[in-house]
N, C-alpha and C positions, 0 to 999 in steps of 0.2 A: 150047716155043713153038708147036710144030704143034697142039699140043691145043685150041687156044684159039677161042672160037665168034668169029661175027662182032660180035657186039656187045664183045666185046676189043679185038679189031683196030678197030675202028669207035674205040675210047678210048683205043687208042695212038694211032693218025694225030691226034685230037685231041691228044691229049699231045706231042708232037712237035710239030704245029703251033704250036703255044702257048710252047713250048721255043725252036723259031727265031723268034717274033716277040718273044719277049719284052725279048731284049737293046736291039732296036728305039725299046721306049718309054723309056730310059736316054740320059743325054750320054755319049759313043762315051769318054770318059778322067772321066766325072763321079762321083762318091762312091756313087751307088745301085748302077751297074755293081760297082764296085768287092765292094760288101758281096756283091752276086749272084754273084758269082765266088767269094768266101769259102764263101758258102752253097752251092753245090758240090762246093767243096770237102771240107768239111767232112760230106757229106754219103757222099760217096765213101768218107771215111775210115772214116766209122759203118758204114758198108757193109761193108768189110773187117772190118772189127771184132765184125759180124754175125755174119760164118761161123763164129767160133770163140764169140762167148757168146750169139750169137741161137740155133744150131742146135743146141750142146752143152753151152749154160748153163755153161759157162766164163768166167765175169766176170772179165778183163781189167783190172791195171789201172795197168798197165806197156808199153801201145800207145805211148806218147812214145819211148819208146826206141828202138824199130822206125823212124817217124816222123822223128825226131833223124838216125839211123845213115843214111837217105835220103839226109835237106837234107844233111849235112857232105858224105857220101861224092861225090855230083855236083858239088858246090862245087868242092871241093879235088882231085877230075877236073880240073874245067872252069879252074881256077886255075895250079895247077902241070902240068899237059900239056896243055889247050887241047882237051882230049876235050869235043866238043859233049854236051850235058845227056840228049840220046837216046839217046847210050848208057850216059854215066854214071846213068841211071834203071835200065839193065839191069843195071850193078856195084849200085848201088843195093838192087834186090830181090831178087839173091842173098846182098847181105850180110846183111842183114832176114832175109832167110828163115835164112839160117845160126844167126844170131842166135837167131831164133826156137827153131831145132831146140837150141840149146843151153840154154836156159832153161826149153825144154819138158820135157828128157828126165829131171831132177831132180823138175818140179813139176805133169807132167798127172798123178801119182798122189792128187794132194793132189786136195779139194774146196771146195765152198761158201768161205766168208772163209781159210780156209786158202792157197786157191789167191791168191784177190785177195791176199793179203796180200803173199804170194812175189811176183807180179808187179810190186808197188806198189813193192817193194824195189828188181828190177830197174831199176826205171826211174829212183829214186830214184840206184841207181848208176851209171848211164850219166850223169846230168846230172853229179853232182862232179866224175865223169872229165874229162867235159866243161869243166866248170868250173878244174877244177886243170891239164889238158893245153893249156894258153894258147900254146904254141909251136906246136902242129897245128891246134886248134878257134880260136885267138886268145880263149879262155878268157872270163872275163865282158864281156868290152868286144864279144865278137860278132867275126861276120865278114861282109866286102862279098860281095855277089856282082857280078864286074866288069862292065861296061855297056858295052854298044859299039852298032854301028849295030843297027837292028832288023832281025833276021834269026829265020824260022822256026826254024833252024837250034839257034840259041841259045835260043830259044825268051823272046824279046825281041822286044816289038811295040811299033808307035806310037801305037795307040789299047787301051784294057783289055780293049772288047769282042774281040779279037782271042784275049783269053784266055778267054774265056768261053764260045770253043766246045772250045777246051784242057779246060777243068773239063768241061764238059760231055761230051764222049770220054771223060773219063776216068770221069765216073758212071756214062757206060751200060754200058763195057767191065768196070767192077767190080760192077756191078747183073745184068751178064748173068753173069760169074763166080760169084754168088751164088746167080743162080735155077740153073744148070747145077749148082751142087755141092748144093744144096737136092732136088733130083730125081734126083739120080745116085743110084750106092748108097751110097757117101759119106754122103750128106746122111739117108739114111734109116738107118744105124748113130748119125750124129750124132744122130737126133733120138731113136733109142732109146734112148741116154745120158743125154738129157735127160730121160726121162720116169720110167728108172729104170736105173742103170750094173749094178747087180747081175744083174738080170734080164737085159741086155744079154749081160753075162759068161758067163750059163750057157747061153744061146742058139748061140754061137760067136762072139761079137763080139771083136775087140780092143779091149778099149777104149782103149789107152792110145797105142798105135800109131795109130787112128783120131782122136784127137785132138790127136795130136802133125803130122798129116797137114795136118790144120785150121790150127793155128796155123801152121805156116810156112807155108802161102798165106797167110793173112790178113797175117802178117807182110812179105811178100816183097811184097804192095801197099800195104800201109801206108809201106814204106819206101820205094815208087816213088814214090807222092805227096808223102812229103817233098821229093822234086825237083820238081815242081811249086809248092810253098811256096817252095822258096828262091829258084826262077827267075819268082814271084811278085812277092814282097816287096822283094828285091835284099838284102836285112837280116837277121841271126836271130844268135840267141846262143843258149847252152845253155838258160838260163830257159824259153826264149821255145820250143824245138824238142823239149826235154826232161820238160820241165813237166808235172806230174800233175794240175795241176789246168787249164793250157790245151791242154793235148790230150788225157791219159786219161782225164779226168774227162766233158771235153767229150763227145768221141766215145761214151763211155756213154750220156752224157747224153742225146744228140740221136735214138739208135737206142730208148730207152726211151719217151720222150715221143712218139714216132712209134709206137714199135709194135715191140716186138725180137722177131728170128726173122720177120719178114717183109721182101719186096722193098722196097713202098712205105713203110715206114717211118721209114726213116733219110734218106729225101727231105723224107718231111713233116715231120719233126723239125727238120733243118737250116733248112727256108725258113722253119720257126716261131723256132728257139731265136736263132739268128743275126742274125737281123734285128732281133728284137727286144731282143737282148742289145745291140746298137749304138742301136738308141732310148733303151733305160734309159742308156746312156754319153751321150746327145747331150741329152738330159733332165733329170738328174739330176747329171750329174759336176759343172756349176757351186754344185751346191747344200752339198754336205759329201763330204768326202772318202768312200768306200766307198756312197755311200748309192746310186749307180745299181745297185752291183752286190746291195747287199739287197733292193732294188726287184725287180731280175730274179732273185735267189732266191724270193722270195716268190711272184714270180706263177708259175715252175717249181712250187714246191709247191702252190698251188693246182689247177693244173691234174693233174699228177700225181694230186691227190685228190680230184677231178673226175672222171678216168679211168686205173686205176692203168696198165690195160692201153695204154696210149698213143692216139693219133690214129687207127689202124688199130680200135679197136674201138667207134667210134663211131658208124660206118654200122650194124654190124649190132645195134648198139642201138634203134638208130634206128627200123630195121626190126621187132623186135621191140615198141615202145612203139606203133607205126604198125598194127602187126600185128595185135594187141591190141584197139587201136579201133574196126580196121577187124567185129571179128567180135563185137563190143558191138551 
């Protein structure tokens, strides 16, 4: 962060700015908050999910699992011993991260769809689990998370926006975990993995250890934020915390469309994909069953092929087209 001219700083204090008024033009408990907090959310997650397939192209696609192991773990804290969600967030991301280190130590030698596939499995296994352990998870019917007066504490408020500076801490603290492991040495072993593993290998990299490194950070916050979801929503079940296609899919989704392998990315993704995924449902859902969500398939693939490179490469096209003219 020290490296950065003034004209940076000059566009974060605008960013920031813009960041605390924004909850402002929102009803303090109305629907728009709500989704903004989502989008957050969700933005955090991609983030996380960044480190291991934005910087080592490790496509992920078994994050639910991580995710899932968060929401239960604080729940079932916060349920049966009454452990406040703060610390059950910290059981939380060392079970994530555990998790992660075991799922990794099998399958960071695989690659490309080999690896997705192994992860997709994972996550596919945690939901059954999920799903058939109905005496600990309460199994498909879901579980409450219990309600009491609103307390920081609990991390239960009386208006939404109260959460949304909640999501919001939690983007910047996993956005600044990103840029610090993206500029570490970390981050520059990760990205010579990415560019070519073998080459890496004969330089002196580990490679396997260095991305097994990767994944249980990204894991160990991915699962924090599960507690943030369930002390969210109040509600979740395996489907819903599990889910390959409402969380691993998503969280790909959002970091792509934005821009993977970069900070700003998985922000710009989120305040696009989310928002507009809940218009396509507020638009379309009366019309035929599935048709919001082909709606919002369609205009993801347009834009995708539009810019395959996501939202981050659209300025310096821009520049480039601008550039161009300018020496016409």
């Amino acid at each position: 962060m020290s490296g950065l001219s003034p004209r940076h700083w000059a566009g974060l204090a605008l960013l920031a700015a813009f960041a605390i008024a924004l909850p402002f033009a929102f009803e303090p408990r109305g629907y728009g908050i709500r989704i903004l907090c989502l989008a957050l959310l969700f933005a955090a997650m991609a983030q996380s999910w960044n480190i291991v397939a934005g910087l080592a192209n490790q496509i992920s696609l078994g994050h639910a699992a991580f995710f899932g192991i968060g929401a239960y773990t604080s729940t079932l804290l916060l349920i049966h011993f009454g452990i406040t969600p703060w610390l059950g967030m910290f059981a939380a991301a060392a079970l994530g991260g555990a998790a992660a280190l075991l799922i990794s130590l099998p399958t960071m030698r695989l690659r490309g769809h080999y690896f997705a596939l192994a992860t997709l499995a994972f996550g596919e296994v945690m939901r059954v689990i999920g799903n058939s352990w109905g005496g600990l998870t309460g199994g498909p019917v879901g579980i409450s998370v219990p309600f009491a007066q609103p307390s920081l504490a609990l991390m239960q408020f009386r208006e939404t926006r109260s959460s949304y500076w909640l999501m919001l801490a939690a983007l910047v603290l996993v956005t600044l975990v990103f840029v610090a492991i993206k500029r570490s040495r970390l981050g520059y072993r990760l990205r010579a993995i990415k560019e070519n593993a073998d080459a890496a290998e004969v330089i002196g990299v580990d490679t396997t250890r260095t991305k097994i490194i990767a994944a249980v950070i990204s894991g160990a916050l991915t699962a924090a934020l599960g507690t943030l979801y369930a002390q969210f929503q109040f509600f979740f079940d395996p489907d819903t915390v599990f889910g390959v296609a409402s969380v691993s899919v998503r969280m790909a989704m959002i970091a792509i469309v934005g821009g993977i392998g970069t900070a700003a990315g998985p922000i710009l993704g989120a305040l696009f994909v989310i928002p507009l995924e809940e218009l396509a449902n507020q638009v379309f859902s009366a019309q035929a069953a599935g048709l919001s969500q082909l709606v919002f398939g369609l205009l993801l693939i347009l834009v995708i092929l539009i810019e395959p490179r996501g939202f981050m490469a659209i300025g310096p096209r821009l520049q480039r087209l601008f550039g161009k003219g300018d020496r016409r």
